[in-house]
C-alpha positions as CSV (number, residue, x, y, z in Angstrom):
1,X,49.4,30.1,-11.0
2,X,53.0,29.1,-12.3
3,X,55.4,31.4,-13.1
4,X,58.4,30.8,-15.8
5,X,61.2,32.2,-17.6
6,X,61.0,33.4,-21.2
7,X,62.7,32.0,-24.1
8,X,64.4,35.5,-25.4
9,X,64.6,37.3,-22.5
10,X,64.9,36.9,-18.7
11,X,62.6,38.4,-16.0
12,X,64.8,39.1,-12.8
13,X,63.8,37.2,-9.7
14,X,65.2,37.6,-6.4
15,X,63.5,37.8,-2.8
16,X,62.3,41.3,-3.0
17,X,61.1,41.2,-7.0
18,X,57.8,40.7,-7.7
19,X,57.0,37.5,-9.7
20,X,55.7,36.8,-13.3
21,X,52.0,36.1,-13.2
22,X,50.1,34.8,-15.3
23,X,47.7,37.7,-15.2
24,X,50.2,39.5,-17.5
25,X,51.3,36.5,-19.5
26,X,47.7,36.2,-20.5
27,X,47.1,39.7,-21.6
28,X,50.1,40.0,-23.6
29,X,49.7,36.4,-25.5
30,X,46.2,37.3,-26.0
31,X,45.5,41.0,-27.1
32,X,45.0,41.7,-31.0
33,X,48.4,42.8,-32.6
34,X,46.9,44.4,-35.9
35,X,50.4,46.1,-36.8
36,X,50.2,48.4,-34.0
37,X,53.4,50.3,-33.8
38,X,53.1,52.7,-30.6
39,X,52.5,51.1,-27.3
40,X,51.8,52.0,-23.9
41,X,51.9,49.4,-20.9
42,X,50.4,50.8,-17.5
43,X,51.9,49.4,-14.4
44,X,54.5,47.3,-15.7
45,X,56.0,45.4,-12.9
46,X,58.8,43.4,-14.3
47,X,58.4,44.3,-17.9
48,X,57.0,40.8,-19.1
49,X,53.7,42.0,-20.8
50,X,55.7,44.7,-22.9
51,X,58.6,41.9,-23.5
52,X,56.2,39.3,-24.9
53,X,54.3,42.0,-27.1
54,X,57.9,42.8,-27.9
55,X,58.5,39.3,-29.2
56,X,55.3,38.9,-31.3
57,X,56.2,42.5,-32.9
58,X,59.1,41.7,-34.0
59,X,57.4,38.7,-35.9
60,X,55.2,41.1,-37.5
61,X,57.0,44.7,-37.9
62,X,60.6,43.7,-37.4
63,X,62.0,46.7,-35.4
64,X,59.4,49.1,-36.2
65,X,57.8,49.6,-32.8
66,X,58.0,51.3,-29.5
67,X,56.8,50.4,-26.5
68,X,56.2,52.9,-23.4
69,X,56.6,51.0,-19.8
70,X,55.0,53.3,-17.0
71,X,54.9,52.6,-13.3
72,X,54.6,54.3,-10.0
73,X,57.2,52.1,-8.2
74,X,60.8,53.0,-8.2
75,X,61.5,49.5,-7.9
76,X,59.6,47.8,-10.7
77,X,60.7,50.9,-12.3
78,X,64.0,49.6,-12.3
79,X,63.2,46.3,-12.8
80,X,61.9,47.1,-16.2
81,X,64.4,49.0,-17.0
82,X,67.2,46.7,-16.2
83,X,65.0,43.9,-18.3
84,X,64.3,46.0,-21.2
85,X,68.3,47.3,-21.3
86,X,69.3,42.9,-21.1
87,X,66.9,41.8,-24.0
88,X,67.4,42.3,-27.7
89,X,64.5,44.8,-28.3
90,X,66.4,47.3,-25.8
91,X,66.0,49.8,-28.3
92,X,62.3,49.2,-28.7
93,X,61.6,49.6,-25.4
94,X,61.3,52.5,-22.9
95,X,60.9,52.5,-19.2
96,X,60.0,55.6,-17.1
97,X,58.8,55.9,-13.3
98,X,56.1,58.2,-13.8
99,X,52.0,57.8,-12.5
100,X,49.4,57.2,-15.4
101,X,48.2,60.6,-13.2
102,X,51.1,62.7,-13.8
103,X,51.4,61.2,-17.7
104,X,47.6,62.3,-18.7
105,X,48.4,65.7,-17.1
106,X,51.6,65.7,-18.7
107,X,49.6,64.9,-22.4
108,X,46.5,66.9,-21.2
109,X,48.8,70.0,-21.1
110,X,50.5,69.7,-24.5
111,X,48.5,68.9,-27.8
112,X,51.8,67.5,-29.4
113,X,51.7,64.2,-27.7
114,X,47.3,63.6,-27.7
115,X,46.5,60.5,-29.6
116,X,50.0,59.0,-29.8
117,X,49.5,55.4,-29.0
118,X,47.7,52.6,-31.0
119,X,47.4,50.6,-28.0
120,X,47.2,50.3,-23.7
121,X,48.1,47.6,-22.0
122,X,47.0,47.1,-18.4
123,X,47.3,44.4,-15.9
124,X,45.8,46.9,-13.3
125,X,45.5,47.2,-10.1
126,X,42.1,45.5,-8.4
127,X,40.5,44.5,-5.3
128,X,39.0,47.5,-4.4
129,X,37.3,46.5,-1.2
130,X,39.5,44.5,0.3
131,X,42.0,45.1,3.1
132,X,45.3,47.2,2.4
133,X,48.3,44.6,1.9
134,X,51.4,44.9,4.6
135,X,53.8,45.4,2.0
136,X,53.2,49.0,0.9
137,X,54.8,47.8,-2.6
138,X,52.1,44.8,-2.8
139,X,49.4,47.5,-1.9
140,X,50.3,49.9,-4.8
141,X,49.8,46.9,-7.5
142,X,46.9,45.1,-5.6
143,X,44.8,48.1,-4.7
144,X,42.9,50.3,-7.4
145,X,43.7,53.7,-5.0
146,X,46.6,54.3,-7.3
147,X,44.5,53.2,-10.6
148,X,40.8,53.5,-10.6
149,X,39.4,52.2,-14.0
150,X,37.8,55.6,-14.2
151,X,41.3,56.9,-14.5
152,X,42.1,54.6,-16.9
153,X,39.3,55.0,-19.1
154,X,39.4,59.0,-18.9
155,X,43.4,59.0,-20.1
156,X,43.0,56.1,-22.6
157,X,40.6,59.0,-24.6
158,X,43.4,61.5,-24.4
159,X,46.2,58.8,-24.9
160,X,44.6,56.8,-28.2
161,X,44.8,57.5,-31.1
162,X,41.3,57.1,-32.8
163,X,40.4,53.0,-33.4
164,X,43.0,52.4,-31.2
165,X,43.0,49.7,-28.3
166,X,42.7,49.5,-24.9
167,X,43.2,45.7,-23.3
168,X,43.1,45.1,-19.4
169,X,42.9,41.6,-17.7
170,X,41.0,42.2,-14.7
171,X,39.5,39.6,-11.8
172,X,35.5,38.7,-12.7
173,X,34.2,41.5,-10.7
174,X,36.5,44.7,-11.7
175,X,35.6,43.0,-15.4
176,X,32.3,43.3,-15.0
177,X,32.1,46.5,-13.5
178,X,34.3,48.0,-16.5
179,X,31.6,46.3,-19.0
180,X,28.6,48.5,-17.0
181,X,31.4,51.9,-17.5
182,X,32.0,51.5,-20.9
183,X,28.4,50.8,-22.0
184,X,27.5,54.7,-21.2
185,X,30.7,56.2,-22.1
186,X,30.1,57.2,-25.8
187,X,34.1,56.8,-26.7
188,X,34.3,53.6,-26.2
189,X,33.2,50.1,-27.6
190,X,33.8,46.4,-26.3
191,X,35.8,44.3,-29.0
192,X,36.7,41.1,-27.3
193,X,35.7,40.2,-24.0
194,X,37.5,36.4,-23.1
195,X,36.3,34.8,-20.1
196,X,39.5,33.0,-17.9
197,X,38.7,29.8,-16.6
198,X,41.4,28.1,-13.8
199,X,39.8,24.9,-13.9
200,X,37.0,24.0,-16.4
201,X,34.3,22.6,-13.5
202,X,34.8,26.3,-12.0
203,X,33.6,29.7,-12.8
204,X,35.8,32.9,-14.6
205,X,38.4,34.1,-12.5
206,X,39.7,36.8,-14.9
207,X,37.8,39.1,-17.5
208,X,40.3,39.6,-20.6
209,X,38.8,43.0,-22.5
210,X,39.9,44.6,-25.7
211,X,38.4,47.9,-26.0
212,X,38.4,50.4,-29.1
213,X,38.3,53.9,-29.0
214,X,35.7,55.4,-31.5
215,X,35.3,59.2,-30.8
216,X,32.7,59.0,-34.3
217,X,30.6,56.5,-32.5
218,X,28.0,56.2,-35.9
219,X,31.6,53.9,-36.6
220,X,30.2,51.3,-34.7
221,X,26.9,51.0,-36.3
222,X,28.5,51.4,-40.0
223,X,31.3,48.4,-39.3
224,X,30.6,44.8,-38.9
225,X,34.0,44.7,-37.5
226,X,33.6,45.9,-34.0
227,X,30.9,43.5,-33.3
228,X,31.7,41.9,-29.8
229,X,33.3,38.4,-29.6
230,X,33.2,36.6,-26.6
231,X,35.1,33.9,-25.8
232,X,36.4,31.2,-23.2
233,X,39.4,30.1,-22.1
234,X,40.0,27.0,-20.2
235,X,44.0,27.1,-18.4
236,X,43.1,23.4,-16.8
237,X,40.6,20.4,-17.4
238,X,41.0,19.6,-13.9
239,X,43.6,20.5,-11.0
240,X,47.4,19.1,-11.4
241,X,50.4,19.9,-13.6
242,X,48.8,19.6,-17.2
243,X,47.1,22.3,-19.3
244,X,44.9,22.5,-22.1
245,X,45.3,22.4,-25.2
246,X,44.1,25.8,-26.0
247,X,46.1,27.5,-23.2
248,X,49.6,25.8,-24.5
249,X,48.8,27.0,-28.2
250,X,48.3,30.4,-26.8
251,X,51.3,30.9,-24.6
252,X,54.0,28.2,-25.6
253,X,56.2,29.9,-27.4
254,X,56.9,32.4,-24.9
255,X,57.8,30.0,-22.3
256,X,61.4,28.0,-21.9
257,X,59.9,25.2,-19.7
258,X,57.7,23.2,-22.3
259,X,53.8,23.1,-21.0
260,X,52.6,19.3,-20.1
261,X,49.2,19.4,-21.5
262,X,45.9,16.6,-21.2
């Protein structure tokens, strides 16, 4: 899948920098922005899902938001950083090299910090059964070792704050497996669930999930609201350069080259 620039803001790219994929650009275009005004992104690579949230929050709050970047490697560390310190929302944003491990001990040890954040972002890592890359950078963000969803699902609880959001885009399988965890953990409820196609003649590649945090799950059965919405979203009608519709409406406006579309 492509990768672009942005229009406020530009993602660092050089031999050893991981790229913008679309993966992220997806998540961050897609998940529900309520008014949320505490964010944490999980694994945050070059920044680009917390810059585009960043973009649509300023729409909607102006400056009243923060956003948390977490990741284990030193080098997208930095690359966050340096991207967050070069945009105009550098005060908005905070990067920190830290493990979502060593953050839900950090939280789990202090009752000060429990429920801070109205929504987690996470382009995780996935293929869990599939060989370790060369690159021991590549393995960290392509591998769930480092991430399990179990993990993610167990710190989300500590980290939300109650009806907040937790929104992963995850490859078919991982989604799917998620789905079966979340369905008999009592904390948690599917919201949105949008299935990614590549091409429309071919099946999902990616799982895009909104989850919401209920820890009075009679909520759920009280609120029309949290009724699950599936949905489908077709990148292209067929193989080339041009993309629907849909997918330019979604993502446009966050990228400088202009989207050829059927």
């Amino acid at each position: 899948m492509a990768s672009f620039y942005f229009k406020k803001f530009v993602v660092e790219q050089s031999n050893s920098a991981m790229k913008v994929n679309t993966d992220g650009v997806l998540l961050a275009a897609w998940v529900s922005l309520d008014a949320p005004v505490k964010l944490l992104d999980i694994g945050s690579g070059t920044g680009v899902i917390s810059l585009i949230i960043a973009q649509r929050l300023e729409e909607i709050l102006s400056n009243n938001f923060n956003i948390t970047a977490i990741d284990v490697d030193y080098n997208s560390y930095l690359e966050s950083y340096n991207n967050f310190k070069n945009s105009i929302w550098s005060d908005n944003l905070e990067a920190l090299h830290i493990s979502l491990q060593d953050l839900y001990l950090d939280y789990k040890s202090s009752t000060v910090g429990q429920g801070k954040f109205n929504l987690i972002l996470s382009n995780p890592p996935f293929f869990t059964n599939s060989l370790p890359a060369p690159s021991k950078r590549r393995n960290i963000a392509r591998h769930n070792h480092s991430l399990p969803l179990e993990l993610l699902l167990e710190s989300s609880t500590l980290l939300l704050k109650e009806g907040g959001l937790l929104a992963v885009v995850l490859p078919v399988e991982e989604g799917e497996r998620l789905l079966e965890m979340v369905s008999a953990n009592k904390e948690f409820v599917v919201k949105r669930v949008c299935k990614v196609k590549t091409v429309l003649s071919k099946p999902p590649k990616r799982y895009l999930i909104e989850l919401c945090m209920l820890k009075n799950t009679l909520l759920v059965a009280k609120d029309a609201h949290f009724e699950l919405k599936q949905e489908t979203l077709v990148i292209q009608q067929k193989g080339g350069e041009c993309y629907t519709q849909e997918y330019n409406e979604l993502v446009k406006r966050f990228y400088l080259k202009e989207l050829k579309t059927d």
